[in-house]
C-alpha positions in Angstrom: -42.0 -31.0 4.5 -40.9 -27.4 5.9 -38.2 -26.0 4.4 -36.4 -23.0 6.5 -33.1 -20.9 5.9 -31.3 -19.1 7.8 -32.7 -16.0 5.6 -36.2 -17.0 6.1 -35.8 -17.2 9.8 -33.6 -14.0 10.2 -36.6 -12.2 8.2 -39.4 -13.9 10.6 -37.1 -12.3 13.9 -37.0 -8.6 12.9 -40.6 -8.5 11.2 -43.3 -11.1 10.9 -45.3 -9.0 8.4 -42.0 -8.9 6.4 -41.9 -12.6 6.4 -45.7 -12.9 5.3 -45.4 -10.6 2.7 -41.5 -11.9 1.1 -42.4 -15.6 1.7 -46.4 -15.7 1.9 -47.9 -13.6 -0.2 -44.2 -12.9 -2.6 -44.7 -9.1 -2.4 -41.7 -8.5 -1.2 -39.2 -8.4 -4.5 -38.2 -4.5 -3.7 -36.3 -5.8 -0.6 -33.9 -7.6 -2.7 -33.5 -5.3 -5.6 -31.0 -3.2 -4.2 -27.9 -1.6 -5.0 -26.0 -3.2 -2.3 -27.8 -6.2 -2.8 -26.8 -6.1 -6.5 -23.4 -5.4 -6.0 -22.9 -8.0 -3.2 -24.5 -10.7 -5.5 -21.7 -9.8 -8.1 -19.0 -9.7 -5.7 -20.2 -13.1 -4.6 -20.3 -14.9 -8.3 -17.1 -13.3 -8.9 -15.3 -15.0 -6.1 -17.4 -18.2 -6.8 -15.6 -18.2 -10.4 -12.3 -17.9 -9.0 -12.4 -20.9 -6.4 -14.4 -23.0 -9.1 -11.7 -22.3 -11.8 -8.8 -23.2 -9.6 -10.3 -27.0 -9.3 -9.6 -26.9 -13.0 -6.0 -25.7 -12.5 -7.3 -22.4 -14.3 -5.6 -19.6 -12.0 -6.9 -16.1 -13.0 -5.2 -13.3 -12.0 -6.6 -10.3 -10.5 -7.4 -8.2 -14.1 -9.4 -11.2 -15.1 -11.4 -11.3 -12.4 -12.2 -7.7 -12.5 -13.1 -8.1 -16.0 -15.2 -10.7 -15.1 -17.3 -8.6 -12.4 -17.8 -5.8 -14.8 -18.7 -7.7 -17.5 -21.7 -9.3 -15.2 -22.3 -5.7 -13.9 -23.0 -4.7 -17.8 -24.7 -7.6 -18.7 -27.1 -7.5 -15.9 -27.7 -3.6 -14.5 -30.9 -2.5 -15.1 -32.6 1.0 -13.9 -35.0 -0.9 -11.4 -32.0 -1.6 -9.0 -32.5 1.0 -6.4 -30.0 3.4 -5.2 -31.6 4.7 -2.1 -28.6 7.2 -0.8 -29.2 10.0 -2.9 -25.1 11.1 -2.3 -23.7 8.1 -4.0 -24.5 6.1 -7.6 -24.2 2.8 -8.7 -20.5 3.9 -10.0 -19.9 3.9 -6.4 -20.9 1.1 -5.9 -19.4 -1.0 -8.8 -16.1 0.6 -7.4 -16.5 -0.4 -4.4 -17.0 -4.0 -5.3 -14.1 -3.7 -7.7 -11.5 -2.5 -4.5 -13.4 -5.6 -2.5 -12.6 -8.3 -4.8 -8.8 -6.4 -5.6 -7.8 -6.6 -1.9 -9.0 -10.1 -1.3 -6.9 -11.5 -3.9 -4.2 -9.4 -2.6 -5.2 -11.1 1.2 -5.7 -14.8 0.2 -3.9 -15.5 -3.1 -2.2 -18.1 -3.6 -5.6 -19.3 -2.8 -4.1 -23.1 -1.1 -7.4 -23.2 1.6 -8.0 -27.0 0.3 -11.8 -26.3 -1.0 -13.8 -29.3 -0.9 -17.2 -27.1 -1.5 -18.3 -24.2 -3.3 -21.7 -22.7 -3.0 -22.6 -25.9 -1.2 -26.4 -27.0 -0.9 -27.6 -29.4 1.7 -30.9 -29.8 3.9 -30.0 -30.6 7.2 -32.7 -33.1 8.3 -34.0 -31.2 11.7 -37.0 -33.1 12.5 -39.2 -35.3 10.1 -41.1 -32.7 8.8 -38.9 -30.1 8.9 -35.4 -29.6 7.2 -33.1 -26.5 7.3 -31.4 -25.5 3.9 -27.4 -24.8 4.3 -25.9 -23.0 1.7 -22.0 -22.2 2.2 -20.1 -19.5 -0.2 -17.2 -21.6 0.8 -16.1 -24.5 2.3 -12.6 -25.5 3.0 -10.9 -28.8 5.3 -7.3 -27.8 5.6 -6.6 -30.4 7.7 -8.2 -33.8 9.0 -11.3 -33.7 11.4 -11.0 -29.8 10.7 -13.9 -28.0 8.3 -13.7 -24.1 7.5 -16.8 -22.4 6.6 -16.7 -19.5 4.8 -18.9 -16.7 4.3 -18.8 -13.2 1.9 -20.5 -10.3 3.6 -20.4 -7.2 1.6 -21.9 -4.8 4.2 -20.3 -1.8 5.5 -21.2 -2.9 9.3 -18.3 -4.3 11.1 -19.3 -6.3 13.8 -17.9 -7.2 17.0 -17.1 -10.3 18.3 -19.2 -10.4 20.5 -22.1 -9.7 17.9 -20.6 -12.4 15.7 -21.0 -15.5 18.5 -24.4 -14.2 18.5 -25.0 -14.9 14.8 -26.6 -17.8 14.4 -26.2 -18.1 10.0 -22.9 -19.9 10.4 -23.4 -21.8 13.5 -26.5 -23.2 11.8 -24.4 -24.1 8.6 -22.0 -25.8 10.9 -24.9 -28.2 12.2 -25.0 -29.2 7.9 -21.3 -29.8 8.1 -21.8 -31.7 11.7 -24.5 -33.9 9.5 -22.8 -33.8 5.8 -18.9 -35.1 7.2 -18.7 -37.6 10.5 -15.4 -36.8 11.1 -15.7 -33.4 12.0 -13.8 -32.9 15.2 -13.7 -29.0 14.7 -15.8 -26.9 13.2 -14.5 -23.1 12.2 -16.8 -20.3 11.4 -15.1 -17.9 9.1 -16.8 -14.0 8.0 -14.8 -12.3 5.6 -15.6 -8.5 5.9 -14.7 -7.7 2.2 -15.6 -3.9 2.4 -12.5 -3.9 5.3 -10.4 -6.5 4.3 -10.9 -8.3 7.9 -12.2 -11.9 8.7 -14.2 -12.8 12.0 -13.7 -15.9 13.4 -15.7 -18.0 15.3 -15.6 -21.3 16.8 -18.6 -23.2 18.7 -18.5 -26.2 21.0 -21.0 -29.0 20.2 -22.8 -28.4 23.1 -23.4 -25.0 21.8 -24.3 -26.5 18.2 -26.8 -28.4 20.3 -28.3 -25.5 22.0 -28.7 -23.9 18.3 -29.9 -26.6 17.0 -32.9 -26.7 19.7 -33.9 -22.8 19.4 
């Protein structure tokens, strides 16, 4: 069996070699060892706690989730993650992350999305030898037949819209959903821009899914 990603096959479009060496030959590690990388990552397990603790009826507040991000932050910085612009440091970064996870809270809280999946894992059958893995930060069915798939981006590119119906990471997550729940009747694609406290939203007919589905 193949197994692709939507990372795998975004790395395989801007640089084969990139793809040989990361997913070949595993020489690749310094691509992912970055300080934005880092900091994204943390972001992401920090919001990850929140959702997952509000299935328990736990409801943090704000100061415990930043508590929570810096205490990962200390647990797991190391020297190796690299800082490449020499004008900023990882205290930057970290409160960067910090004002990310602050105004999202601020945005969303009190948090009533109905979440039926968090950091979701599925392979979406695409041929017989060949499956796609779908990984979702968040997943969320607000109301019958409707399915909200949410994703974290940390970056501090905004795109347009026009660059987001081009994206194909959700669309192909929303062929998973398509498989995973038969009652689908609509399908939303949801970006959340944390560094700008902005969401991108994105909806795709079937026929479209269809068209994905064959590139």
């Amino acid at each position: 069996m193949n197994h692709f990603s939507h990372t795998r096959i975004s790395t395989y479009k801007q640089c084969g070699l990139r793809y040989k060496f990361k997913y070949v030959d595993h020489k690749d590690a310094s691509f992912d060892n970055t300080i934005e990388a880092f900091m994204g990552d943390l972001v992401h397990r920090t919001l990850e706690k929140l959702y997952t603790d509000l299935k328990y009826e736990k409801k943090n507040d704000v100061e415990d989730l930043i508590s929570h991000y810096n205490e990962l932050w200390g647990d797991e910085w190391t020297e190796d993650v690299l800082v490449v612009k020499d004008e900023y440091d990882a205290n930057n970064y970290k409160d960067q992350g910090e004002r990310m996870i602050r105004e999202y809270y601020e945005s969303y809280h009190p948090f009533d999305h109905n979440t039926i999946g968090i950091e979701t894992q599925h392979r979406y059958q695409l041929t017989d030898e060949h499956d796609v893995s779908v990984r979702i930060d968040r997943l969320d069915n607000p109301e019958q037949g409707v399915y909200e798939i949410h994703d974290y981006k940390t970056s501090n590119h905004f795109p347009t819209q026009e660059e987001a119906e081009e994206d194909a990471q959700l669309a192909t997550y929303a062929l998973g959903v398509k498989d995973m729940f038969p009652d689908a009747e609509q399908i939303k694609l949801i970006w959340h821009y944390l560094a700008f406290d902005k969401e991108v939203v994105v909806e795709k007919s079937w026929e479209e899914l269809d068209i994905i589905e064959e590139q």
